[in-house]
C-alpha positions as CSV (number, residue, x, y, z in Angstrom):
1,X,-7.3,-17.3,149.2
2,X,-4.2,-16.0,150.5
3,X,-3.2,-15.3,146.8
4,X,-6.2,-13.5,146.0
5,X,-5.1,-10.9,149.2
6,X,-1.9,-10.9,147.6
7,X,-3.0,-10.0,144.5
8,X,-4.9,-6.7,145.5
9,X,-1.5,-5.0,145.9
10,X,-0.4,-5.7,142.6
11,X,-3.7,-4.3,141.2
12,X,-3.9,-0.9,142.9
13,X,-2.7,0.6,139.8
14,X,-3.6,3.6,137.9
15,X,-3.5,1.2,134.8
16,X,-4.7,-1.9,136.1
17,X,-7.9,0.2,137.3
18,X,-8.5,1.8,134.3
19,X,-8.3,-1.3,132.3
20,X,-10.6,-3.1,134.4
21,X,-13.4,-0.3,133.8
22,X,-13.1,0.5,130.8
23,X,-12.6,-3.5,129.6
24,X,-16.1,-3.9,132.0
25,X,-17.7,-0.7,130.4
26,X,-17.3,-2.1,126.9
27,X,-18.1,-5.4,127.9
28,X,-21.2,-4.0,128.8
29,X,-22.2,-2.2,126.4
30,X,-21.9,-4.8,124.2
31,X,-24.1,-6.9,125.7
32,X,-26.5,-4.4,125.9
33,X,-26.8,-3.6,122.2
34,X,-28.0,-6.3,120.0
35,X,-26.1,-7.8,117.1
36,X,-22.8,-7.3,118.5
37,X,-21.3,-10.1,120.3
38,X,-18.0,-10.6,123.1
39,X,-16.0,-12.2,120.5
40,X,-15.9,-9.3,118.2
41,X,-15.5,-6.1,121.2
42,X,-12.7,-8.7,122.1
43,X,-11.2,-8.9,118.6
44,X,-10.9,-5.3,118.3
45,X,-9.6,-4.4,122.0
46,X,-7.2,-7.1,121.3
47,X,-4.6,-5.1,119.2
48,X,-4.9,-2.3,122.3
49,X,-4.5,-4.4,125.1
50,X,-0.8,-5.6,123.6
51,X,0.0,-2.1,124.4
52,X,-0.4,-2.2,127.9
53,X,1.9,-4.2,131.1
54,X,0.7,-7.8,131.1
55,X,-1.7,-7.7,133.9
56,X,-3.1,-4.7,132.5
57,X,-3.8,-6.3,129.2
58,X,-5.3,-9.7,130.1
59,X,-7.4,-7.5,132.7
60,X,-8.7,-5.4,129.9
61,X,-9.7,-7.9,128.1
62,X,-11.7,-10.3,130.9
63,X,-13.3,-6.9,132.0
64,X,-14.9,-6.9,128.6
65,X,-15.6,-10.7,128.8
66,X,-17.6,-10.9,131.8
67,X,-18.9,-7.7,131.5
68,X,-20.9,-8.9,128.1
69,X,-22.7,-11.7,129.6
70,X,-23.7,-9.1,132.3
71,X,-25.1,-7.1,129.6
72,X,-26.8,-9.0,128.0
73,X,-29.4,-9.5,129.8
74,X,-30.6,-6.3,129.6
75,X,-32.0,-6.3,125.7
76,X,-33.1,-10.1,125.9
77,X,-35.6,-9.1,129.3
78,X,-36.6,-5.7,128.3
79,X,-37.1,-6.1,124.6
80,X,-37.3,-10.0,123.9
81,X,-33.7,-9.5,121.5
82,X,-30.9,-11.5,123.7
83,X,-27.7,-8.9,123.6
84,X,-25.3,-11.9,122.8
85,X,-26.0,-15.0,121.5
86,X,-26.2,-17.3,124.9
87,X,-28.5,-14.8,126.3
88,X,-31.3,-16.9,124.2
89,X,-32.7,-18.5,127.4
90,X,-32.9,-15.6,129.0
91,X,-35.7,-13.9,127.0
92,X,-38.3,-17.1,127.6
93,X,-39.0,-16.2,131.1
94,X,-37.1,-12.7,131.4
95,X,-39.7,-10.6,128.7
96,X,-42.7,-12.3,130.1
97,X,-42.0,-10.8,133.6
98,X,-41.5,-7.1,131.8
99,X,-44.4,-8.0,130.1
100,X,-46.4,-8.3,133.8
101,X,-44.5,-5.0,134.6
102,X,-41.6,-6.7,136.7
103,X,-38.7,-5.4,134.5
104,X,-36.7,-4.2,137.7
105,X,-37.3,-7.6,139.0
106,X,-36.5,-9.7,136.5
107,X,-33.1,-7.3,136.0
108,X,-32.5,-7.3,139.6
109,X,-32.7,-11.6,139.4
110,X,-30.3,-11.7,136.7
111,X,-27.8,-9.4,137.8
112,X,-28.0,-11.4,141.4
113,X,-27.9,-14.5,139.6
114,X,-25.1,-13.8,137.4
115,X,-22.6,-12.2,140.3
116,X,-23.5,-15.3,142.2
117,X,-22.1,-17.0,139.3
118,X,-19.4,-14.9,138.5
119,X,-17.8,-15.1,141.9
120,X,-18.4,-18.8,142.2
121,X,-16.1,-19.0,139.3
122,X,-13.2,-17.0,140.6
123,X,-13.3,-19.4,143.2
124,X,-13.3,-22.6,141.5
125,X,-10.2,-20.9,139.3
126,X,-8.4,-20.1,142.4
127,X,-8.5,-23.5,143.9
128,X,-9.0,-25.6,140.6
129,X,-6.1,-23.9,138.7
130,X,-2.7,-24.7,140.8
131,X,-4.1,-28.1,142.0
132,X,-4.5,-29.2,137.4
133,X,-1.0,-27.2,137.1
134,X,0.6,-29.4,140.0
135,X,-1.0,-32.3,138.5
136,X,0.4,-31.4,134.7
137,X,3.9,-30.7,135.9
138,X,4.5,-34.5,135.2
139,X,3.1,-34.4,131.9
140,X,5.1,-35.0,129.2
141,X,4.6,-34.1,125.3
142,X,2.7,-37.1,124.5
143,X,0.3,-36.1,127.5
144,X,0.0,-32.8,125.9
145,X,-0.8,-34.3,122.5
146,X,-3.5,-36.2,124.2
147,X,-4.9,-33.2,125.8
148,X,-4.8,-31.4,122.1
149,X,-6.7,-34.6,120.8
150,X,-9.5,-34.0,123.2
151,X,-9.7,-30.4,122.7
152,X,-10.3,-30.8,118.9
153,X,-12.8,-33.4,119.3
154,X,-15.0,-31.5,122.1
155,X,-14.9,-28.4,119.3
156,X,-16.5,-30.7,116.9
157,X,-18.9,-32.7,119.4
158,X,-19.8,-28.3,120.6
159,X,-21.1,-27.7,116.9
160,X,-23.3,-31.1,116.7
161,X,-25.6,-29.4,114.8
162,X,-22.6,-28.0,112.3
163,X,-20.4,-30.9,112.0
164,X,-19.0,-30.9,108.7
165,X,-18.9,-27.2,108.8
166,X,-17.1,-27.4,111.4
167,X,-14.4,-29.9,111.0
168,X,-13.8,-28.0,107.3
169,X,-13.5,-24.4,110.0
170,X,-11.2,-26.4,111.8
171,X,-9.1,-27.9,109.6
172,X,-8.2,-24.9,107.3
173,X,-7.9,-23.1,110.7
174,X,-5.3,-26.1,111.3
175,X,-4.0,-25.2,107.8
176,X,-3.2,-21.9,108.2
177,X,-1.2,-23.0,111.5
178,X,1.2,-25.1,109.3
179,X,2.1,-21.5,107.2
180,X,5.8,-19.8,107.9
181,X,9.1,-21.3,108.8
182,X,8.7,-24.8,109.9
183,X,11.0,-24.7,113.8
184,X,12.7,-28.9,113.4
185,X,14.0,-28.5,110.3
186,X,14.0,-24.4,109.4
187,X,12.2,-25.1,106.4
188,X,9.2,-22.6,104.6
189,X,6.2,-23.8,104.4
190,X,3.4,-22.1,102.0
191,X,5.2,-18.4,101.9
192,X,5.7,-18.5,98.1
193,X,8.6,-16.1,98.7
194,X,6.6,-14.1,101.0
195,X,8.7,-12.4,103.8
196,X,5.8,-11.5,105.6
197,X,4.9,-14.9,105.8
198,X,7.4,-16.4,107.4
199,X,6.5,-15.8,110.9
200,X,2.9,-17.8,110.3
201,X,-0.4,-16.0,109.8
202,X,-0.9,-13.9,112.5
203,X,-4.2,-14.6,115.0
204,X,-4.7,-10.8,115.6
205,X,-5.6,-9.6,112.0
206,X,-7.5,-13.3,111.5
207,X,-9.7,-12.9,114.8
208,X,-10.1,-9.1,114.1
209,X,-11.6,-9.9,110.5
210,X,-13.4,-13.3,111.3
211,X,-15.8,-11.5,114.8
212,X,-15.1,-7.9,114.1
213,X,-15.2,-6.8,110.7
214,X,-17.3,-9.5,109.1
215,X,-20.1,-8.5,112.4
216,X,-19.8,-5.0,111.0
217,X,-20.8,-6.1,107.5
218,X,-23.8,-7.5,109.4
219,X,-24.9,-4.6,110.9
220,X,-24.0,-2.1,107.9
221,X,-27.4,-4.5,106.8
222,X,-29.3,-4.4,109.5
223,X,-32.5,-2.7,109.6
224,X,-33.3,-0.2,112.3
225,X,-35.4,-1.6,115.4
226,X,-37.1,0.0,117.8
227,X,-35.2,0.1,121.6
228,X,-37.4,-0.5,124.9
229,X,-40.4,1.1,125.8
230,X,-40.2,0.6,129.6
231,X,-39.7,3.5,132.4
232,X,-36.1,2.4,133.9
233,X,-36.4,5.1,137.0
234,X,-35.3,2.4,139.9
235,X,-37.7,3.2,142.9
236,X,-34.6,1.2,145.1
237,X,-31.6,0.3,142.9
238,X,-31.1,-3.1,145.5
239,X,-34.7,-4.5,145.3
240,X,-34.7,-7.9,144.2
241,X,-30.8,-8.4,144.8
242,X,-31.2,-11.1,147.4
243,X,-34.2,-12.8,145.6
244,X,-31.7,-15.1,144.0
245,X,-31.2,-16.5,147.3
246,X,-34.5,-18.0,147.6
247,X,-33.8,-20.5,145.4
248,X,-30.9,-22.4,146.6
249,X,-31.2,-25.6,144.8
250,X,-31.3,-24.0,141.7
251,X,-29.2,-21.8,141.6
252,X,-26.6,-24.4,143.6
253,X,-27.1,-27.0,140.8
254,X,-26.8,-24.2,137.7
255,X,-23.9,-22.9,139.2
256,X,-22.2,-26.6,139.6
257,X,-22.9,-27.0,135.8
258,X,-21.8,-24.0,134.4
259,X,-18.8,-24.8,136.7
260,X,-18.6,-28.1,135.2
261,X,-19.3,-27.3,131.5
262,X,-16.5,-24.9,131.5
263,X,-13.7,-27.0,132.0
264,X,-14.8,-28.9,128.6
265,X,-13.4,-27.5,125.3
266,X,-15.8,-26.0,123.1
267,X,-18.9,-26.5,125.8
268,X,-18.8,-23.3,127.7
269,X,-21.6,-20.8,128.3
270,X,-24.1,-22.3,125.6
271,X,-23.7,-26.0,126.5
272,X,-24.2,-24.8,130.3
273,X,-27.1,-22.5,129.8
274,X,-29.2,-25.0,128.3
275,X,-28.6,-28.4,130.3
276,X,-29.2,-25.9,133.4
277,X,-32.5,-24.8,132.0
278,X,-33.6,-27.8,131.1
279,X,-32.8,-29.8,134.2
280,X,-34.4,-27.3,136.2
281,X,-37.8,-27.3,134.2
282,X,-37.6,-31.0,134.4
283,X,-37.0,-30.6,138.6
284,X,-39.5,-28.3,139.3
285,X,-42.8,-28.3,140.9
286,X,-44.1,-26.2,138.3
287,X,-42.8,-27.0,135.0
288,X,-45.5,-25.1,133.5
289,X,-44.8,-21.4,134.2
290,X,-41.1,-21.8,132.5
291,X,-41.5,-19.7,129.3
292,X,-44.0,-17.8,130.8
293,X,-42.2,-15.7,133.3
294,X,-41.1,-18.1,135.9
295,X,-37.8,-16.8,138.2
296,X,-35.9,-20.1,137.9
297,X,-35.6,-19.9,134.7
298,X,-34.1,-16.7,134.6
299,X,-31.6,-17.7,137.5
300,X,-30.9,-20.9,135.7
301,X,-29.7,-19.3,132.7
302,X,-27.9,-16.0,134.1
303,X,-25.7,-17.8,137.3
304,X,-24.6,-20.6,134.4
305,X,-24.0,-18.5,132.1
306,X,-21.8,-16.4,134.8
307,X,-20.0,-19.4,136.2
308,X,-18.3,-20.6,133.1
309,X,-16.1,-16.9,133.1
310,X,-13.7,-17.9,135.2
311,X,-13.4,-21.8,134.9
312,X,-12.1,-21.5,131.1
313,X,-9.9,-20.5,132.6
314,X,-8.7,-23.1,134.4
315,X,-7.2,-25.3,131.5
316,X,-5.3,-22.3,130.0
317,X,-3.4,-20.9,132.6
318,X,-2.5,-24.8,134.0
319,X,-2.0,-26.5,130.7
320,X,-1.5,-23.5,128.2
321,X,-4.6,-25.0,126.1
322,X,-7.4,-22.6,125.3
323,X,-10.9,-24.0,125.2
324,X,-12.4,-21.3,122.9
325,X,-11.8,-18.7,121.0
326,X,-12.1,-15.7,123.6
327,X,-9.2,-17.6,125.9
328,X,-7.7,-17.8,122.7
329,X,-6.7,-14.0,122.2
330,X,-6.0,-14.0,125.9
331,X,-3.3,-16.7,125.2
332,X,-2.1,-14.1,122.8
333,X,-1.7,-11.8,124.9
334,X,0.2,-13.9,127.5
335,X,2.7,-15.2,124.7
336,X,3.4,-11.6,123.4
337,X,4.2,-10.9,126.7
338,X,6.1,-13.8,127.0
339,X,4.4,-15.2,129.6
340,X,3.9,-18.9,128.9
341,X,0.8,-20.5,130.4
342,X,1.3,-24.0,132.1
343,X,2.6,-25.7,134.7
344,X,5.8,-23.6,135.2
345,X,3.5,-19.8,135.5
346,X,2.4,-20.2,139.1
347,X,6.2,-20.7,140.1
348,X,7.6,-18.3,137.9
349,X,5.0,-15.3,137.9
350,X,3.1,-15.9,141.2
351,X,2.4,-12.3,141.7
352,X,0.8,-12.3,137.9
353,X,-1.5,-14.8,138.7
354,X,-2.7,-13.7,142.3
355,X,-3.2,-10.0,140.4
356,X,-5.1,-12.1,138.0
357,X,-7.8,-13.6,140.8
358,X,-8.0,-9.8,142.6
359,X,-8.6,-8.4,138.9
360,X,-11.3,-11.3,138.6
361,X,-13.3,-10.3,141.7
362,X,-13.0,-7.2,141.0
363,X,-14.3,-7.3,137.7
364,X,-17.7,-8.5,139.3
365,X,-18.0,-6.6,141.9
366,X,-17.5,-3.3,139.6
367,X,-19.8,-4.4,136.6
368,X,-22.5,-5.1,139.1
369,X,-22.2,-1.7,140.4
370,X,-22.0,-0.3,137.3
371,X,-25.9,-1.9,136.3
372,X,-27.1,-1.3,139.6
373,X,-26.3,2.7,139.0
374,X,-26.4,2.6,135.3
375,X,-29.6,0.5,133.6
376,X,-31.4,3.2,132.6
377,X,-28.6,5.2,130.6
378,X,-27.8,1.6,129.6
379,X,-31.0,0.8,127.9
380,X,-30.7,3.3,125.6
381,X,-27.8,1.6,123.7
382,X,-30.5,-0.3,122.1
383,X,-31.7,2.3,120.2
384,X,-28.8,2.7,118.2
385,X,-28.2,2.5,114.7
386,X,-27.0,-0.7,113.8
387,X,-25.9,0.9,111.1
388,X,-23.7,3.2,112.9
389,X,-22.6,0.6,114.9
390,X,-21.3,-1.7,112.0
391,X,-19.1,1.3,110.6
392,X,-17.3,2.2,113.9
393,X,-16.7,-1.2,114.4
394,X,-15.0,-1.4,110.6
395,X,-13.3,1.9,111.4
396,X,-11.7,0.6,114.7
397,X,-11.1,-2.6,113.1
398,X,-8.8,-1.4,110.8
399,X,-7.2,0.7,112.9
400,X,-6.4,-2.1,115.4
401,X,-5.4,-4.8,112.7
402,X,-2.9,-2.3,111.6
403,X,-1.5,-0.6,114.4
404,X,-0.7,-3.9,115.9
405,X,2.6,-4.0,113.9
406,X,2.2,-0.7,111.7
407,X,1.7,-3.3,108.6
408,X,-0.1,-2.7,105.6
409,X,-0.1,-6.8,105.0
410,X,-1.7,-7.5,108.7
411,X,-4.8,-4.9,107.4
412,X,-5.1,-6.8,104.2
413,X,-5.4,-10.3,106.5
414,X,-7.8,-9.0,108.3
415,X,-10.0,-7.6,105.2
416,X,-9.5,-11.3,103.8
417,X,-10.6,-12.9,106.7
418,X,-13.5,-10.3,107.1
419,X,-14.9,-11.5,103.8
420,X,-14.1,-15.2,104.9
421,X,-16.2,-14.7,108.3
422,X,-19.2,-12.9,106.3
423,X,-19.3,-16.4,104.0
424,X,-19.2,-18.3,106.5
425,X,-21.9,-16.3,108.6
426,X,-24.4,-16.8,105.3
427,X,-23.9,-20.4,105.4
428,X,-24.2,-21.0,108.4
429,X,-20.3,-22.6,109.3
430,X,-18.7,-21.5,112.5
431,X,-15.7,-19.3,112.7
432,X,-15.1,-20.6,115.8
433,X,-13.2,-23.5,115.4
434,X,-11.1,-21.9,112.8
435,X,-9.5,-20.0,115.4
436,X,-9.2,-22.8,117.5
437,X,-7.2,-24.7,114.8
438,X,-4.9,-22.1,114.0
439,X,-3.8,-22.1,117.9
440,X,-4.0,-25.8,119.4
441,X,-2.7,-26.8,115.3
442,X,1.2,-26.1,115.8
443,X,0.8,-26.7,119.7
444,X,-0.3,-29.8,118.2
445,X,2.9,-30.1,115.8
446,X,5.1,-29.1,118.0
447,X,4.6,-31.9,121.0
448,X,3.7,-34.5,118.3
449,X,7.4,-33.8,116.7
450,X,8.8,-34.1,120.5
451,X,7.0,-37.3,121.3
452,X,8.4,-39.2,118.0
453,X,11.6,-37.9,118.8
454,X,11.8,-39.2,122.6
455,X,10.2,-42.5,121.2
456,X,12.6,-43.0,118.1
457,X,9.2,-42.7,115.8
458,X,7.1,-45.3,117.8
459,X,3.5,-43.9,117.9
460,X,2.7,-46.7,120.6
461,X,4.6,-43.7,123.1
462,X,0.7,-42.5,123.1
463,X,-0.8,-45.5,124.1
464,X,1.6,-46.9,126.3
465,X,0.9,-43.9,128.6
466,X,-1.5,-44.4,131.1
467,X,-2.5,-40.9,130.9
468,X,-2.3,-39.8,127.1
469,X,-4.1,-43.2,126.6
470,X,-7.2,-42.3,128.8
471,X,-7.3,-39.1,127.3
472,X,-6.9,-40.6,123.6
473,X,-9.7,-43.3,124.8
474,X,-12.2,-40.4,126.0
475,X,-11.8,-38.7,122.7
476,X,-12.2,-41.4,120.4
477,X,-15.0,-42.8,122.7
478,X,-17.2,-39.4,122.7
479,X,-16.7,-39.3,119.1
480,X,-17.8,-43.1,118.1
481,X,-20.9,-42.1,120.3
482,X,-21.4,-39.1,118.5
483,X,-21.3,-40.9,115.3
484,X,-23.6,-43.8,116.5
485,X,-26.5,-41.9,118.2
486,X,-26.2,-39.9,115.1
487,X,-26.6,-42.7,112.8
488,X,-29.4,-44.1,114.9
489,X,-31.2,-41.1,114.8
490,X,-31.5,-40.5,110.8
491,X,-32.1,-44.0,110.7
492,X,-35.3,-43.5,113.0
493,X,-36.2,-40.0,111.1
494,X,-35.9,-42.3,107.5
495,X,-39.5,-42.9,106.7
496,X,-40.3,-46.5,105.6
């Protein structure tokens, strides 16, 4: 924790300060109105935050990040429409208490439940983080080609429902990884003469276009909807804060799996959200009231949800491997920067990553100040035209695709890639891995190249490992499982 002290000096910046607000503020607000998701507030701050010191950019955009989930709650209890897509859970028991004319309860319970499991997370990160970096200071590039292996096959086992679309997302995300000036032997690959190709496709314009512009098309289609009905004056803005705290077990054991569930590639807040609701409707004395307005649902869903933030975290800043696409733009960030995440950034930027745990708390500690004073001006978000929203987001879009690099060619990516991510959305593939593929693919290439070369071209340098091995053997495993208890299960569904 000594870090974490450490950190607030480096923090107590006029930037830093406003870039934690505002990044929480957006956040925020994004949750709050429905149809717009993290991913896509993220995509177009991204372009912004490359402006800004370091610290000040990351901190921007995790302000934003945890600020979302935050948010929202707020449509998915008061109006039955979850603000971004893992707030699903939340409505089952959240709009049945407004419903019984608890809304200030139910709000109180999640905002409790979700700084609970914010905080948690900081925590884990601060302990988890240095001890995984100290551990991967030994690794080698065939450890880091394991670790790349097990990454793309927990995308694919995280889509279970969208497998094929989402190996084809992952492989032409893979693809496009492979464009621009090959580093062994300096050769172009796929520019067809193209200058402005040889440095690779760039992520910015192709996460700008894939969550941002293609959500505005969305909502340019959107019909209007009708915003919440309920009177948001608080009587006490702290009533029902320590609530939460009643349930210890539950919210002990949510907390532990959102923990757990974001360390896995892929997994995250959706994968958490639901084993925790289910295992605590399965645990609980009354099973019957969940869906119906019972608390430990609501505290189930909202401290999981919460305690993922931080711990995907953990295997980007120790191994340099993003787990989704959010830490993905926040590796972006840290390259641009040229700070390299991994084993080697708590010796050479120490006073980065303790102002990165301060920010973290911080973060918390402000967006639940913010809803505690703010709900009822919050609320009203919902009442917007989507409509409106879809064109400022296509308006901001643009203007952050281009004045990344002031280049007409990284605007016309991201209209590409706009109309890429609106297919995609209509048939149901995930954009997801695509963005995935296009950062772990020449990781991928790169430590693949290295291992042949130490190894003179002998692929047994992966197996003869005891670590890459395990690694290789866990992926392979999860994914002959997979396939198996698939199998199996249209077998059964067959009719004879």
């Amino acid at each position: 924790m000594d870090s974490v002290i450490a950190g607030f000096e480096h923090i107590l910046t006029i930037q830093i300060i406003l870039a934690l607000f505002l990044g929480a503020i957006c956040g925020i607000a994004v949750g709050a109105i429905p149809g717009l998701e993290p991913a896509g507030a993220m995509a177009i701050l991204l372009p912004f935050s490359l402006q800004l010191e370091p610290l000040a950019g990351i901190t921007l955009l995790l302000g934003c990040y945890g600020g979302a989930w935050y948010g929202g709650a707020i449509p998915a209890i008061l109006i039955k429409v979850p603000g971004t897509p893992v707030n699903v859970l939340t409505t089952y028991d959240g709009y049945p208490m407004t419903r019984r004319g608890e809304a200030h309860r139910a709000l109180s319970l999640a905002y409790s439940s979700s700084f609970i499991g914010g905080i948690c997370s900081v925590m884990a990160l601060v302990f988890l983080a240095p001890y995984l970096a100290g551990v991967a200071a030994s690794f080698g590039p065939p450890e880091y080609v394991a670790i790349a292996v097990l990454a793309i096959a927990s995308v694919i086992l995280a889509h279970y429902n969208q497998v094929g679309g989402a190996v084809m997302s992952l492989g032409f995300g893979m693809f496009l990884g492979t464009v621009g000036m090959e580093s062994v032997f300096s050769t172009q690959r796929y520019t067809f003469d193209q200058g402005w190709l040889l440095g690779g496709v760039p992520l910015v314009p192709v996460v700008i276009g894939l969550f941002a512009m293609s959500q505005g098309f969305v909502l340019l289609t959107s019909p209007s909807r009708k915003g919440p009905t309920v009177n948001m004056e608080y009587s006490n803005r702290f009533r029902g804060l320590l609530e939460a705290l009643r349930y210890p077990k539950v919210l002990g054991r949510s907390v532990g799996l959102g923990l757990t569930m974001g360390l896995l590639p892929g997994v995250g807040e959706f994968g958490a959200q639901f084993l925790s609701y289910s295992i605590t409707k399965r645990l609980s004395k009354k099973p019957e009231t969940f869906g119906k307005g019972a608390p430990e649902g609501l505290i189930a869903s909202e401290s999981s949800i919460s305690a993922c933030t931080s711990t995907v975290m953990i295997p980007l800043l120790s191994l340099g491997m993003p787990t989704d696409p959010l830490m993905a733009m926040v590796l972006t960030v840290f390259m641009i920067h040229n700070i390299v995440p991994g084993p080697r950034l708590f010796v050479d930027h120490p006073d980065f990553v303790s102002g990165l745990y301060a920010s973290l708390f911080l973060a918390n500690i402000l967006i639940l100040v913010i809803l505690l004073f703010a709900t009822k001006y919050i609320t009203k978000l919902a009442n917007f035209n989507p409509r409106f929203i879809g064109a400022c987001v296509m308006i901001l879009a643009l203007i952050g695709s281009y004045t990344q690099n002031y280049r007409v060619s990284d605007a016309l990516i991201m209209i590409v890639f706009a109309i890429v991510g609106r297919i995609m959305i209509r048939n149901d593939i995930p954009a997801f891995p695509m963005v995935i593929g296009l950062v772990l693919g020449p990781l991928f290439e790169w430590r693949f190249a290295q291992s042949l070369s130490l190894s003179n071209g002998d692929m047994m340098v992966f197996f003869e490992r005891p670590i890459s091995a395990t690694l290789i053997g866990l992926a392979v495993g999860a994914l002959l499982i997979f396939g198996w208890t698939s199998l199996r299960r249209k077998r059964n569904a067959t009719p004879v």
